[in-house]
ZAMARGU-4260 file (C-alpha; in steps of 0.2 Angstrom, whole numbers, plus 5000, padded with zeros to 4 digits):
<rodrens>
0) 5291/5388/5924 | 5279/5397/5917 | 5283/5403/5897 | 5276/5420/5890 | 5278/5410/5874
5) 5263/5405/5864 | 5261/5385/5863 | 5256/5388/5846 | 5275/5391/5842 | 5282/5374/5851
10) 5289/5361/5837 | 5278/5347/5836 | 5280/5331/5845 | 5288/5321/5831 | 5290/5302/5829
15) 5301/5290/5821 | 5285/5287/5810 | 5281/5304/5804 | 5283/5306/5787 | 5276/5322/5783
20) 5280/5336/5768 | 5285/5350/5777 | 5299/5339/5785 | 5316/5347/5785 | 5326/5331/5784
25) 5314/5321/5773 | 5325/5309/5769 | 5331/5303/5787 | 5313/5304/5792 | 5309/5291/5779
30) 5324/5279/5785 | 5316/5281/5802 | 5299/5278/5796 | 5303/5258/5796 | 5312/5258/5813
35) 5297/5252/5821 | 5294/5239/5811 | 5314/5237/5811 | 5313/5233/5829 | 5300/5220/5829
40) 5312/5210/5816 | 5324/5214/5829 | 5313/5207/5841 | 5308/5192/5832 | 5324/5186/5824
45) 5333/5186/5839 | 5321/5181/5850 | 5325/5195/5862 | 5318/5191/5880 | 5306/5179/5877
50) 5311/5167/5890 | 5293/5157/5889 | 5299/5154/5869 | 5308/5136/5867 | 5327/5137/5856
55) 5331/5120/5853 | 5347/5125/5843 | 5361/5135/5848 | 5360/5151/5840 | 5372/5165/5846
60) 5358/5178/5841 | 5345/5169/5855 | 5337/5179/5869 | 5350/5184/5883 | 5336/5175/5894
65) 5332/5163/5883 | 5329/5144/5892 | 5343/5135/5883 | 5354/5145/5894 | 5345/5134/5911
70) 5353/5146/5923 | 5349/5148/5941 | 5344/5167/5937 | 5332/5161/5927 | 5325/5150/5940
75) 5327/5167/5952 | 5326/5157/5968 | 5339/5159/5976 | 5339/5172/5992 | 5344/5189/5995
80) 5361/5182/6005 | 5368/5170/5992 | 5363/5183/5976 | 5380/5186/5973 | 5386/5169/5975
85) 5372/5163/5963 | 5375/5177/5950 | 5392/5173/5949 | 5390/5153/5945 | 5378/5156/5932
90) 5388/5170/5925 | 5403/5157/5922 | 5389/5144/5916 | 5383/5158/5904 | 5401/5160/5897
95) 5406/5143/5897 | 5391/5140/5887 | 5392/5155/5874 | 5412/5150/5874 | 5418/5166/5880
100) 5433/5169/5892 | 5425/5177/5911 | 5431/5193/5913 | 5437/5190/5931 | 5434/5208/5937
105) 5416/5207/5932 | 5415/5191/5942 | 5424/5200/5955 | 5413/5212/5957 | 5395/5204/5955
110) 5383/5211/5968 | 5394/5226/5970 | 5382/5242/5970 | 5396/5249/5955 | 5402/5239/5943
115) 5420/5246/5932 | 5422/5234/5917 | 5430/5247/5905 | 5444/5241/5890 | 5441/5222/5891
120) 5436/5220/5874 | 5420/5211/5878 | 5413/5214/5861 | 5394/5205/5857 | 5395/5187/5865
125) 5405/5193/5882 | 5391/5207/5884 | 5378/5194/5881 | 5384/5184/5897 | 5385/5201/5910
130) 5369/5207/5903 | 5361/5191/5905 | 5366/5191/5923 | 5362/5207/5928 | 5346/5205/5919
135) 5337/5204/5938 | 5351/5208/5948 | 5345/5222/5961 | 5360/5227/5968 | 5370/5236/5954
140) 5364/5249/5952 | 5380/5257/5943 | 5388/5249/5927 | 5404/5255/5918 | 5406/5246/5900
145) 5418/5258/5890 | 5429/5254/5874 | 5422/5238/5874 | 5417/5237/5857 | 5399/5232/5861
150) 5394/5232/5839 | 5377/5228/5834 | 5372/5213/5845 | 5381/5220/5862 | 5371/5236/5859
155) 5353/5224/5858 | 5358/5215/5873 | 5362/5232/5883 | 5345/5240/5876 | 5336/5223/5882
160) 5343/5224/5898 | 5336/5243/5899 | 5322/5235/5898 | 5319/5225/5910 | 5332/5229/5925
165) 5325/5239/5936 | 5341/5241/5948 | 5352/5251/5934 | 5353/5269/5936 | 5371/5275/5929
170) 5376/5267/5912 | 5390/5270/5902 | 5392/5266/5885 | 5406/5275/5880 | 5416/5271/5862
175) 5410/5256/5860 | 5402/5257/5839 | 5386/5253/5845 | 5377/5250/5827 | 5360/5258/5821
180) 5351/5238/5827 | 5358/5242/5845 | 5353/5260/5846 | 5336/5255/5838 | 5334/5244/5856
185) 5342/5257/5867 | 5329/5271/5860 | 5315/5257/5862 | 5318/5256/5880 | 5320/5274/5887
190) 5302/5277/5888 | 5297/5262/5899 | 5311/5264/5909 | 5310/5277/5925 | 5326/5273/5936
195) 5340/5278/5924 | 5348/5293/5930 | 5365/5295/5919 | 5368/5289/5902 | 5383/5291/5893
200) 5382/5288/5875 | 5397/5298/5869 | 5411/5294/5856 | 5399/5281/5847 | 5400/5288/5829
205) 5381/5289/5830 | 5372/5301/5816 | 5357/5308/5812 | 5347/5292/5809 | 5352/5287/5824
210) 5347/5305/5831 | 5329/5300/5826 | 5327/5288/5836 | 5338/5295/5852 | 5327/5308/5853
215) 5310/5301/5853 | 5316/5289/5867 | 5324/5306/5876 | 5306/5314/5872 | 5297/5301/5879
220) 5308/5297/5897 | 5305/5305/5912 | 5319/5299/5923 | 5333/5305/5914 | 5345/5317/5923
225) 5361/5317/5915 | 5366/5313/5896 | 5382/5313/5886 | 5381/5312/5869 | 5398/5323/5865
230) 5409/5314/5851 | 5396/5309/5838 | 5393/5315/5822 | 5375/5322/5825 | 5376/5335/5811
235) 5361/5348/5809 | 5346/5337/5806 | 5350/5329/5823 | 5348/5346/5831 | 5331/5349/5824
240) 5326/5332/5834 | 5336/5334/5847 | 5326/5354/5851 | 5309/5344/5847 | 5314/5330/5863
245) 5322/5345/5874 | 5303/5356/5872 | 5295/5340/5880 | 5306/5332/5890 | 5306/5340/5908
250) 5319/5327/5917 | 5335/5332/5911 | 5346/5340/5922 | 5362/5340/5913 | 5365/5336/5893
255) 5381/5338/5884 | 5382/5339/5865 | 5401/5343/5864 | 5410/5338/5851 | 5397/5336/5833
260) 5392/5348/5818 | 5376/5355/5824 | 5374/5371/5815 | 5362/5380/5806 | 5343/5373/5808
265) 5349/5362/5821 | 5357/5375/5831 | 5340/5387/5829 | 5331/5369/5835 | 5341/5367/5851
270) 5341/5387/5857 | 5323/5386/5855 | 5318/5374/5865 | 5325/5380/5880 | 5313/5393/5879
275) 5298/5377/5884 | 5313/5365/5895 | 5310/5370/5913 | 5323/5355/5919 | 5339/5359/5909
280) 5352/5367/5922 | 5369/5362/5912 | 5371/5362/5893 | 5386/5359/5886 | 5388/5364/5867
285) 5405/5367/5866 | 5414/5362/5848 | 5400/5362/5836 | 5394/5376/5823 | 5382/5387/5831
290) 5387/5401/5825 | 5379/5420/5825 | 5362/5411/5819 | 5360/5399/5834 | 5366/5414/5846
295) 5350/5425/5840 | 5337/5410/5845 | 5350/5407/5861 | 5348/5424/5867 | 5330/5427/5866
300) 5329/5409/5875 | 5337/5413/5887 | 5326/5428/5892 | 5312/5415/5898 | 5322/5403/5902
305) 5322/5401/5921 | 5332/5386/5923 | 5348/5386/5916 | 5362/5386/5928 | 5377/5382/5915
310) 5381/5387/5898 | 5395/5382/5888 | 5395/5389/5870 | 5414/5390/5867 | 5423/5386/5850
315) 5407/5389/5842 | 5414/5402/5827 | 5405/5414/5836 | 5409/5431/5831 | 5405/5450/5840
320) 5387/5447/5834 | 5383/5433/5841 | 5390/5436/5858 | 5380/5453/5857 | 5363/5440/5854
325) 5369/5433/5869 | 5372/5448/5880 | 5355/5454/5877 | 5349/5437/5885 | 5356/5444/5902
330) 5337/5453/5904 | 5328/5440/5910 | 5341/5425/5913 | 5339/5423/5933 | 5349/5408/5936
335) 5363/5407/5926 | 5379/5405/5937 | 5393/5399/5922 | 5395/5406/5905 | 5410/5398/5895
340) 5412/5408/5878 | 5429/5404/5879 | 5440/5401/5859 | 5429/5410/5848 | 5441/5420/5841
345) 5433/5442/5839 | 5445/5450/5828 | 5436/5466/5826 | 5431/5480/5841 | 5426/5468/5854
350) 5410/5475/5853 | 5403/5459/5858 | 5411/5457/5873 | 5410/5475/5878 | 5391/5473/5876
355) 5393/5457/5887 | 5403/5467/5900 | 5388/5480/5901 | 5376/5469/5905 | 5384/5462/5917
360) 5387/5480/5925 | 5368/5482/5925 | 5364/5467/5933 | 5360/5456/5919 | 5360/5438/5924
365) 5362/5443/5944 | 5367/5424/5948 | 5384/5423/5935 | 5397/5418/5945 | 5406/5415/5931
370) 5414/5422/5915 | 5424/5412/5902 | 5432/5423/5887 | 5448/5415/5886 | 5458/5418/5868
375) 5446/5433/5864 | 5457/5449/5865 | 5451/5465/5874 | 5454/5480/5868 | 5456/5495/5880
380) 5440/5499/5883 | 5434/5482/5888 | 5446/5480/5901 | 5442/5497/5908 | 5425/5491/5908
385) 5429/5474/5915 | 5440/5482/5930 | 5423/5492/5934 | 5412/5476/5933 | 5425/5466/5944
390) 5425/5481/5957 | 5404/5481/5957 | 5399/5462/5958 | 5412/5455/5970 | 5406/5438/5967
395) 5410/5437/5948 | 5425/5428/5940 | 5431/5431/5925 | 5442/5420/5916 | 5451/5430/5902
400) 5469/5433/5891 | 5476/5425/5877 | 5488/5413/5875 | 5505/5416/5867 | 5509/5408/5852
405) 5524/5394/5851 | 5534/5406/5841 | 5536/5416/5859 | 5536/5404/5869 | 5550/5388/5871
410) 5544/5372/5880 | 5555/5362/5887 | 5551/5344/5878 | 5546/5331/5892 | 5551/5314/5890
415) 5537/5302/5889 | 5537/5286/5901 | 5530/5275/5885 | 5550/5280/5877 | 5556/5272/5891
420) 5545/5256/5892 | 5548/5256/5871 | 5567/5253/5873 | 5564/5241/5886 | 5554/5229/5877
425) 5565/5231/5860 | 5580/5228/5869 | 5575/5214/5875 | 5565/5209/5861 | 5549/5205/5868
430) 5531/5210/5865 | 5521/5222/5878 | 5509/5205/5881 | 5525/5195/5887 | 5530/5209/5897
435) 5514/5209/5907 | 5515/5191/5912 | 5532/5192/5917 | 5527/5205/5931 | 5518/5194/5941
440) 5522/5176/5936 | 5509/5168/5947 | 5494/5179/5939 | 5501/5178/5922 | 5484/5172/5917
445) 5473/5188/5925 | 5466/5202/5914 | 5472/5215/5926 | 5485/5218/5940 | 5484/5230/5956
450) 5495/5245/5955 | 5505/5236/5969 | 5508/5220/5958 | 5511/5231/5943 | 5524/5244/5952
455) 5534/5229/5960 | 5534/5219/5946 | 5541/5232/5934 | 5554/5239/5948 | 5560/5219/5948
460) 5565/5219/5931 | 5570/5238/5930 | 5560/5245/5915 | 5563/5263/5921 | 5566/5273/5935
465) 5552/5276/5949 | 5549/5292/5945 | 5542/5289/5927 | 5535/5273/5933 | 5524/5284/5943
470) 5518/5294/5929 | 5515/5277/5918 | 5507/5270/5934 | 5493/5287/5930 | 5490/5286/5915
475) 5485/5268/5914 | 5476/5270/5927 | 5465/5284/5920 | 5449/5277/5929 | 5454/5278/5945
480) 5450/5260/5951 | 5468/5253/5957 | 5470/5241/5943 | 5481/5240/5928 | 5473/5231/5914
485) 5482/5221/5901 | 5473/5223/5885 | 5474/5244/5890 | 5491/5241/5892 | 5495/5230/5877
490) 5485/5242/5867 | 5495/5258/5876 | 5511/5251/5874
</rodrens>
């Protein structure tokens, strides 16, 4: 894509090392100042991936590779056929030696191209073992390990493992509290690594310091597609970093922001760099503070932006001003197919929306497919205008109405299958953990049973009837895989 804008305008490429007067968030750039030199602690306390380097103690904080392990994937000489085999004995070495429980479906699934090993509680040590073994592993190439409560150490070893697998290209790192040591080593390893394609960083309670460092690793990556950062706490410096990686990076297809406080500065940061991204084709900024003053830089951005496919601004606080700043970014905006302004509530003329809805009737933003305004009320003029837009542009869907309030409308309370599983274990005055073993007595020692196993066994004792055991059955299974797991279960029940 070729910019009309002046290079001269573009942020600066920053680093976590700049420290300079003019910076907006002087403080956070100081903290980030030492994360360099944080990192080579990181690097030289632990030890981390330094197999040549002897450890002649056992200390937990060791290299994930380190030689006092004297596994077979060290060695690496085993051959393509008996990978998995191999990778699965020293996996169970690995635990026995760090005295961690296997997770069975991990071991399971060794070699498998995608690996689910969401809600097992791994924390640090049991995410030491998996990452050690998938350290040269080049077959999984897919790795799920949400709600796992990974901390500090669990967030090195994952960072180390970006560093040196070259098989991995889908990772999610959902809610686990990764801590600022551990995103220190993820950031570290984004630029050296080109096959990761998807990285889902969301519900981590990561800040602006943590923002620092995300971004220069995003800045720096050029094989990055897809990024989930929704859920954190990134607030309004982390938008002024996270604009300055997005005006260089040019690999990202897809980033999500929903869900934080970026407002003000930060807002203004991220609109404008979409005026220098020619990569970006879905942005999700849904739920933060953008406001009328993002929407001004959003609007002119989009004018020269040739690339963006999907824009969702909704509960943003926007008002009729800042959906008239968008409006006017219909001129030059080519590629845009979805526009989600849905939840920002326009209490006055719909002026916003009606300027919106003439755009659109003059052929601004030709590809919009389309149009979320859901909870904005039209007045009469707007849906006179919509009706003429529908009837002109046959391809265009608009998503509009508000919904009632609960004063006028009465719901019909649904019972929720957990009541019924509640009563169950206080009548018979057992814990949720007791209950699991009881469905299948001869796996009682298994951190997860098929749906099969799990249906049979709680029809045999009578819990409730199928048709709520069917919903419970769903929602347990919320990742699709066919297994129920205990510690989900326990924790759910």
């Amino acid at each position: 894509m070729v910019n009309s804008t002046s290079t001269t305008d573009m942020p600066r490429r920053h680093s976590v090392g700049d420290n300079h007067s003019n910076n907006p968030a002087p403080s956070l750039r100081s903290a980030c100042s030492s994360a360099s030199s944080t990192i080579k602690q990181v690097d030289s306390t632990l030890a981390l991936l330094r197999p040549e380097k002897r450890v002649d103690e056992e200390d937990e904080t060791q290299s994930i590779t380190s030689s006092h392990w004297d596994t077979d994937l060290e060695e690496d000489d085993f051959s393509d056929g008996d990978e998995a085999k191999s990778d699965k004995k020293t996996y169970l070495k690995v635990c026995d030696t760090l005295g961690v429980i296997p997770v069975s479906r991990f071991g399971n699934e060794i070699g498998q191209e995608e690996i689910k090993i969401n809600h097992r509680f791994l924390k640090e040590m049991g995410t030491k073992a998996i990452a050690s073994v998938l350290l040269r592993n080049k077959t999984t190439s897919k790795l799920h390990v949400a709600f796992n409560e990974l901390n500090t150490r669990g967030g090195i070893y994952i960072g180390q493992l970006l560093s040196k697998n070259r098989a991995l290209t889908e990772l999610n790192l959902a809610k686990n509290n990764i801590k600022r040591e551990g995103i220190i080593a993820i950031a570290e390893a984004l630029p050296n690594n080109t096959v990761i394609r998807k990285l889902d960083l969301s519900g981590n309670g990561l800040g602006d310091k943590d923002a620092a460092l995300l971004a220069e690793g995003i800045e720096n990556n050029s094989s990055l597609h897809c990024l989930n950062l929704s859920s954190n706490k990134f607030a309004e410096a982390s938008g002024v970093y996270f604009g300055t990686a997005l005006t260089y990076n040019n690999s990202l297809l897809e980033l999500d922001f929903s869900w934080n406080h970026i407002r003000r500065s930060g807002a203004e940061a991220i609109a404008k760099s979409l005026r220098y991204n020619d990569s970006l084709e879905k942005l999700d900024l849904s739920w933060n503070g953008f406001d009328d003053i993002g929407t001004a830089d959003l609007g002119e951005s989009l004018k020269r932006n040739s690339t963006i496919k999907e824009l969702i601004i909704s509960n943003n606080r926007l008002s009729d001003e800042g959906l008239k700043n968008i409006a006017m970014g219909f001129k030059g905006s080519d590629k845009l197919e979805v526009l989600n302004l849905n939840h920002n509530l326009i209490f006055n003329a719909c002026q916003g929306v009606n300027k919106i809805l003439e755009m659109l009737y003059k052929n601004g933003a030709p590809e919009l497919k389309v149009l979320a305004i859901l909870d904005i009320k039209l007045d009469h003029d707007c849906e006179s205008l919509l009706e003429n837009v529908l009837a002109k542009r046959a391809g265009l869907t608009v998503h509009h109405g508000c919904k009632k309030t609960d004063s006028f409308v009465t719901k019909k309370k649904e019972t929720n299958p957990f009541d019924f599983l509640k009563v169950y274990l206080d009548k018979n005055k057992i814990h949720a953990s007791d209950l699991f073993k009881r469905l299948d007595p001869e796996c009682q020692f298994r951190d997860s049973l098929s749906r099969a196993e799990f249906i049979d066994g709680m029809k045999r004792l009578k819990v409730m009837s199928d048709f709520y055991l069917d919903k419970l059955v769903e929602v347990l299974d919320m990742d699709g895989d066919g297994e129920i797991d205990y510690s989900e279960f326990v924790k759910m029940s």
